[in-house]
C-alpha positions in Angstrom: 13.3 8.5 -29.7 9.9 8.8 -27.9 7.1 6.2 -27.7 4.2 5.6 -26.2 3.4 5.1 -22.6 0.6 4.9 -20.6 -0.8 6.3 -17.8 -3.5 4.9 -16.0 -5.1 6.9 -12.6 -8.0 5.8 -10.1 -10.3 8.2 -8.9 -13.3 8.2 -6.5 -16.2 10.7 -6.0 -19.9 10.6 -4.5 -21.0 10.0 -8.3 -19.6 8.6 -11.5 -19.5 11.7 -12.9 -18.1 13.4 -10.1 -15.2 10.5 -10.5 -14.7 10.5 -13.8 -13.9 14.4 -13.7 -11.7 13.6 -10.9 -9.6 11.5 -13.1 -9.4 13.1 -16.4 -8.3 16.3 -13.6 -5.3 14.3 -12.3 -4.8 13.0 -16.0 -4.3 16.5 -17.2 -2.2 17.1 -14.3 0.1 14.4 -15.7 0.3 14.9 -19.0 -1.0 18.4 -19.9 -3.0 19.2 -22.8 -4.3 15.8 -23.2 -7.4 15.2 -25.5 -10.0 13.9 -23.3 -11.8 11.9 -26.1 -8.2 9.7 -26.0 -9.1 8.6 -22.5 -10.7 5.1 -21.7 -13.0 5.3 -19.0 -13.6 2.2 -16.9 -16.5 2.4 -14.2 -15.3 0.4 -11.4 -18.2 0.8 -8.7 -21.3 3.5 -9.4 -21.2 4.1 -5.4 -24.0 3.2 -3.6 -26.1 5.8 -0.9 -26.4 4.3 2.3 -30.3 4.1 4.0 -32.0 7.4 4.7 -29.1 8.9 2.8 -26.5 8.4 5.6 -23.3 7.3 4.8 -22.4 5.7 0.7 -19.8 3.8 -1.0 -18.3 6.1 -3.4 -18.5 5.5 -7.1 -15.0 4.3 -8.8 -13.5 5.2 -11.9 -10.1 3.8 -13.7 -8.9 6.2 -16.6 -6.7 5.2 -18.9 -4.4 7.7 -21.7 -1.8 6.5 -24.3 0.8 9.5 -24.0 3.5 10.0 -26.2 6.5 9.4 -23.4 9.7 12.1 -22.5 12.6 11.3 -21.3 12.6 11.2 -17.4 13.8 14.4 -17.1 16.8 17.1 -17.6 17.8 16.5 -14.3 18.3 12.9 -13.6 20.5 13.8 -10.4 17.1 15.4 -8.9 15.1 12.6 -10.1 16.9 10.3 -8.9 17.8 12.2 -5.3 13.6 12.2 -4.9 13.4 8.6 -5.6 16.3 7.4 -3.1 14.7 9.8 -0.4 11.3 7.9 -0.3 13.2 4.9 -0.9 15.0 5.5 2.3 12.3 6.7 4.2 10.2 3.8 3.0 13.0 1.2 4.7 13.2 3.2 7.5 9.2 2.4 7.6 9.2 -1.1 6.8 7.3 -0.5 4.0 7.8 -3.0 1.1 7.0 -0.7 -1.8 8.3 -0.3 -5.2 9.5 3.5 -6.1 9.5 5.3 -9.3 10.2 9.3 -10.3 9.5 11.5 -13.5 9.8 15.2 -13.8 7.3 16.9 -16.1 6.8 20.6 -16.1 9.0 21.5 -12.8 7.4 19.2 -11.0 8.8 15.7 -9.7 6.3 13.2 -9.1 7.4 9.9 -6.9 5.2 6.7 -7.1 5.2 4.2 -4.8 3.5 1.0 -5.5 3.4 -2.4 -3.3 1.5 -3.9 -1.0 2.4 -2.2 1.7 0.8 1.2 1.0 -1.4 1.5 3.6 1.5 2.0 6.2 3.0 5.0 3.8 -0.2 6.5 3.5 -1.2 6.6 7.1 -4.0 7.8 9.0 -5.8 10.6 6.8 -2.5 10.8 4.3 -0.5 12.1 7.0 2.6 10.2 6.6 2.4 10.7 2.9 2.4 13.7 3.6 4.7 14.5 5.6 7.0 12.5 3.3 6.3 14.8 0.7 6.9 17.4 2.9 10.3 16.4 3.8 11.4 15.1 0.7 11.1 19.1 -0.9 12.5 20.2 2.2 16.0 18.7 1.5 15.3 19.4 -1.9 15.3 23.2 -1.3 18.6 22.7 0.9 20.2 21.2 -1.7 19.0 24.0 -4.5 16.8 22.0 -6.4 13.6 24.0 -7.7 11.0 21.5 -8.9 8.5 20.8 -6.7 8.0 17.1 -5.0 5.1 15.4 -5.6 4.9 11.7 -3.4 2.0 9.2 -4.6 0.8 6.1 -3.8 -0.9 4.2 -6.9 -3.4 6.9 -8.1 -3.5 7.7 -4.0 -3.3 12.0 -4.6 -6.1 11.3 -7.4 -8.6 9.7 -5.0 -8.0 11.6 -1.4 -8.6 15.2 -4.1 -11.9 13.6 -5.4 -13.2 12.6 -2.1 -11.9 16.1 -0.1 -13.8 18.4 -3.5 -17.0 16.0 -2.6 -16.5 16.8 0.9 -15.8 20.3 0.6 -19.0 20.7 -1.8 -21.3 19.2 0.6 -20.5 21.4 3.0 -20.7 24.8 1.2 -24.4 23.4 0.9 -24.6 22.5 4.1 -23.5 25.9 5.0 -25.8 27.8 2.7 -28.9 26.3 3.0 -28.4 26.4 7.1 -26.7 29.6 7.4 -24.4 28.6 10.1 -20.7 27.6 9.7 -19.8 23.7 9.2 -16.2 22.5 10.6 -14.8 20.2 8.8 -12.4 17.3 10.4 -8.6 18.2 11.1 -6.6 17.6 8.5 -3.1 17.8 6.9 -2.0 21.1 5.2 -2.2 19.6 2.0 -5.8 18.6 2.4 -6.8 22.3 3.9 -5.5 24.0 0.8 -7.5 21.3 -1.8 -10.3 22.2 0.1 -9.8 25.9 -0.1 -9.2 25.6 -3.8 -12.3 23.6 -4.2 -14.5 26.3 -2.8 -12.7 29.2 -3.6 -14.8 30.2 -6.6 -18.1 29.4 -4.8 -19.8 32.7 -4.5 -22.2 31.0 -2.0 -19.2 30.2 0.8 -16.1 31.3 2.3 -13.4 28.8 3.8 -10.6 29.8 6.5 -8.5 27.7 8.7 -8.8 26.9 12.2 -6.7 25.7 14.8 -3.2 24.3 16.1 -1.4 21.6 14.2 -2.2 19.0 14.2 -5.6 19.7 14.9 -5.8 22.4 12.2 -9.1 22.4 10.3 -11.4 24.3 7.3 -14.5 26.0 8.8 -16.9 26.7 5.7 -18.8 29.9 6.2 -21.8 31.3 4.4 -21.8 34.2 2.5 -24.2 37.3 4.1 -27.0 37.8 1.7 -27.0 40.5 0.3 -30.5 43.1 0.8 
């Protein structure tokens, strides 16, 4: 018997548009095929440019969907293996967080919540990330084929937004000056959002640069063509 669950994400972006598209995109990640006239929108902060245009807050966005809710998965077993790993890995840490796991679609998604997120997170996502990294590692070795998603309250949602802002100033940074634009080193989970971001941009080109774990994007203009 199902019933009704929600799901509630947090996004940023340098706008409230920007963030509002950011969380409806996670939203839909969740819980695909969602009707976007369901969601709440809540504006948390509308961002605020910094003077002469250097540096802003970004704008903050909570959205909110009533979802009709699955059973936790057809695996439990690889559920619950998931959760237990970041549970482990979390003690191991001394982080006081609260873990949950669903499976939707082939892919496993582990929440952590708690007030000690910061230390899972790390610097630039990096120990999230190479949680996440670890945690499908064993999963492969012991022959499990959904994917391993680790999250931190709404965490993924907010790093994507900011990264697609990021990548997107860039491109036009790029474009308008003709001459590349490095971005900061970041994880590998970071370097392909920001790849994705600009992939379609007929503007710019995006490659990688660099030894781990100093590895970052370089955005390159197009030639123009004659």
């Amino acid at each position: 018997m199902s019933a009704n669950r929600e799901l509630r994400v947090e996004a940023e972006g340098e706008t409230v548009g920007e963030a509002k598209w950011a969380a409806l995109r996670e939203l839909e990640r969740l819980a695909p095929g969602i009707e976007r006239e369901t969601v709440e929108l809540q504006v948390v902060s509308e961002g605020e440019r910094g003077l002469l245009g250097v540096g802003y807050a970004p704008a903050r966005v909570i959205a909110v969907a009533h979802v009709s809710a699955e059973t936790e998965s057809d695996s439990p077993d690889e559920v619950a293996a998931a959760r237990e790993f970041v549970e482990r890995v979390a003690r191991a840490i001394d982080a006081d967080v609260t873990v949950t796991a669903r499976e939707h679609e082939g892919v496993i998604t582990v929440t952590c919540a708690g007030r000690d997120l910061g230390l899972l997170i790390g610097k630039h996502g990096q120990t999230i990330d190479a949680i996440q990294f670890l945690a499908n590692a064993v999963a492969r070795t012991e022959g499990t084929e959904a994917r391993i998603v680790v999250d931190a309250a709404g965490y993924r949602a907010r790093r994507s937004a900011t990264l697609d802002t990021m990548a997107h100033n860039a491109a036009r940074r790029a474009a308008a000056t003709g001459r590349p634009v490095d971005l900061d080193p970041m994880t590998a989970i970071e370097r392909r959002i920001v790849h994705e971001s600009l992939k379609d941009d007929p503007a710019v080109t995006t490659f990688s640069e660099g030894s781990e774990p100093h590895r970052y994007v370089v955005v390159v203009p197009r030639p123009v063509a004659d």
